[in-house]
C-alpha positions in Angstrom: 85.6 127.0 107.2 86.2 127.7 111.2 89.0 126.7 112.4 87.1 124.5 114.5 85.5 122.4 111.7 89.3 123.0 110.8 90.6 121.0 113.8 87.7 118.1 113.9 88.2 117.0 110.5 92.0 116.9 111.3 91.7 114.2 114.1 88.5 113.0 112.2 90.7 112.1 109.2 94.1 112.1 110.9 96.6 111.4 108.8 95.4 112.9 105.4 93.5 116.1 106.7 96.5 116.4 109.2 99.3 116.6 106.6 96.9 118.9 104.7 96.5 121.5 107.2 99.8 121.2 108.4 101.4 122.2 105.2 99.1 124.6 104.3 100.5 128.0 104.4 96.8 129.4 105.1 96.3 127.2 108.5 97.4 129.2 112.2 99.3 127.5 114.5 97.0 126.2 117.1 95.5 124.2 113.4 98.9 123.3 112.9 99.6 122.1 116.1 96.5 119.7 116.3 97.0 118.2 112.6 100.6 117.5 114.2 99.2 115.5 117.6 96.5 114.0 115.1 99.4 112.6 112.6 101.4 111.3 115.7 98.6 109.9 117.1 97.7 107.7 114.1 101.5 106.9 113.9 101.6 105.8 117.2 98.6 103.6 116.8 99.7 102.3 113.3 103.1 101.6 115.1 102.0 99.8 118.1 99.7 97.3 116.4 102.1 97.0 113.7 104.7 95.7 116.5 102.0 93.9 118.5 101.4 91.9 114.7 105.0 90.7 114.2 105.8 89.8 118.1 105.1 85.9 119.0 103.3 87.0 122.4 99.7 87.1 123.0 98.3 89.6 125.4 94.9 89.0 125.4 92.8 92.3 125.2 96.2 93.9 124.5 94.9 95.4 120.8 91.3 96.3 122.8 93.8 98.3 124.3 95.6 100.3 122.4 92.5 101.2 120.1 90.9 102.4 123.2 93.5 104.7 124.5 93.8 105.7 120.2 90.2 106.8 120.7 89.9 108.3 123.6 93.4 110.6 122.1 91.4 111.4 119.4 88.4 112.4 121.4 90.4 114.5 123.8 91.9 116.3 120.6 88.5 116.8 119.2 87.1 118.3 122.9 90.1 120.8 123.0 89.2 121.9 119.3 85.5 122.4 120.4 86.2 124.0 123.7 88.7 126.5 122.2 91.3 125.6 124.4 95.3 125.0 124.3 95.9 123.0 121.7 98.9 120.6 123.3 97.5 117.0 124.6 100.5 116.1 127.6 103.3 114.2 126.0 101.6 114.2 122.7 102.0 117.7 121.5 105.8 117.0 123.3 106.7 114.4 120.7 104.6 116.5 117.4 106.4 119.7 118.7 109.9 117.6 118.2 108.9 115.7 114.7 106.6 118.6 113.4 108.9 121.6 114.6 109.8 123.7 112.1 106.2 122.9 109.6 104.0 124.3 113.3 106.2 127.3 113.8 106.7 128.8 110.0 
């Protein structure tokens, strides 16, 4: 498999196909570093309507929202992986690089 059918199954299936290739010893460190944007990603979105559930305000179109700018993450992971380019999204890859550290680099 390339690594870019590598990198658009990761931020196809984020969280499972992420943690795979991220552990695997086999995978390079620009697959590494996407599976790690792709898990935060999904966290981030998994967190945010999580906290928009339990809070008594209503924001209407608030969870319209945050699916859209989840999507269009994803889809701006999956371009980088097609175009070949640097694999760091802007303040993304900054919050994988300090959860994910040590599992991209080693």
């Amino acid at each position: 498999m390339t690594d870019k059918n590598k990198g658009v199954l990761i931020y196809i299936f984020s969280i499972i196909a992420g943690l795979v290739f991220l552990f695997s010893k086999d995978s390079s460190r620009n697959i590494k570093m996407h599976a790690a944007q792709a898990i935060t990603i999904f966290i981030g979105y998994f967190l945010l309507t999580i906290i928009y559930a339990i809070i008594p305000i209503y924001i209407p179109f608030f969870s319209n929202l945050i699916y859209i700018v989840y999507m269009a993450a994803i889809i701006f992971g999956i371009v980088k992986v097609v175009q070949e380019q640097e694999p760091e999204i802007p303040v993304i890859s900054d919050i994988a690089k300090k959860i994910f550290g040590k599992q991209i680099e080693g």
